[in-house]
C-alpha positions in Angstrom: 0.0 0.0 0.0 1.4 3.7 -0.9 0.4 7.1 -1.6 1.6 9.0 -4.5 1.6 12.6 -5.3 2.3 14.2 -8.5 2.7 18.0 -9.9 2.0 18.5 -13.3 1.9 21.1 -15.4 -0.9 22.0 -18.5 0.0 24.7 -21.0 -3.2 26.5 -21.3 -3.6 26.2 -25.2 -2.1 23.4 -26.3 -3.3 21.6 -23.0 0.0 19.8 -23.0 0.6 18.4 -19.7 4.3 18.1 -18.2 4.7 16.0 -15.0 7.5 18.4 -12.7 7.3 16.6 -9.2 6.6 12.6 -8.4 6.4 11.7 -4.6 5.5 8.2 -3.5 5.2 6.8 0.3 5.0 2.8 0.2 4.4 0.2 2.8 6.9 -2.5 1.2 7.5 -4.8 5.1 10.6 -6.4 4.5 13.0 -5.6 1.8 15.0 -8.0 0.9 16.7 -6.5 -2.2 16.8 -2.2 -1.7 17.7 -1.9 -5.6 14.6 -3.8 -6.8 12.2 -2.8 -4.6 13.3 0.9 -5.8 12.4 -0.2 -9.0 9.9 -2.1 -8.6 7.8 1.5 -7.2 9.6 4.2 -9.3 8.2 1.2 -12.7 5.0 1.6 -11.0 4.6 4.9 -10.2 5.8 5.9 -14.0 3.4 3.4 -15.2 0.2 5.1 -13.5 1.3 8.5 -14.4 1.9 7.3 -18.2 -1.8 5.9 -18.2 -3.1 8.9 -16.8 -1.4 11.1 -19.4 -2.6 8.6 -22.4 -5.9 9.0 -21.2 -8.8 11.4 -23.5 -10.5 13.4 -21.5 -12.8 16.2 -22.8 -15.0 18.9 -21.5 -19.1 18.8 -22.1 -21.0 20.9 -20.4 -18.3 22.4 -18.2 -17.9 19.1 -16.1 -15.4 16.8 -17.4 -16.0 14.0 -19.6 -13.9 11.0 -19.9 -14.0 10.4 -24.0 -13.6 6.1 -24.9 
């Protein structure tokens, strides 16, 4: 279990978003190997941030819409 927190950035017309900060607090127990637990949450962090960024989202009636 973790929390993450990210900053990110949106130029207001292009709406291109750039990602400045990433912060992530995990509850790993026992590490056995420090360099691939490290890894392992940075991957995963990057991963959900990526997916986030991919995602369409659009604006419809000044709420926003999540486009499939």
């Amino acid at each position: 279990m973790g929390a993450q927190f990210v900053e990110v950035w949106a130029h207001r017309l292009t709406r291109e978003a750039r990602v400045s900060r990433m912060l992530g607090v995990f509850d790993a127990g026992r590490i056995v190997n420090e360099q691939l637990a490290r890894s392992q949450l940075s991957g995963g962090m990057i991963w959900g941030v990526s997916a986030g960024l991919h995602e369409a989202a659009g604006r419809r009636a000044q709420r926003p819409v999540r486009q499939r």
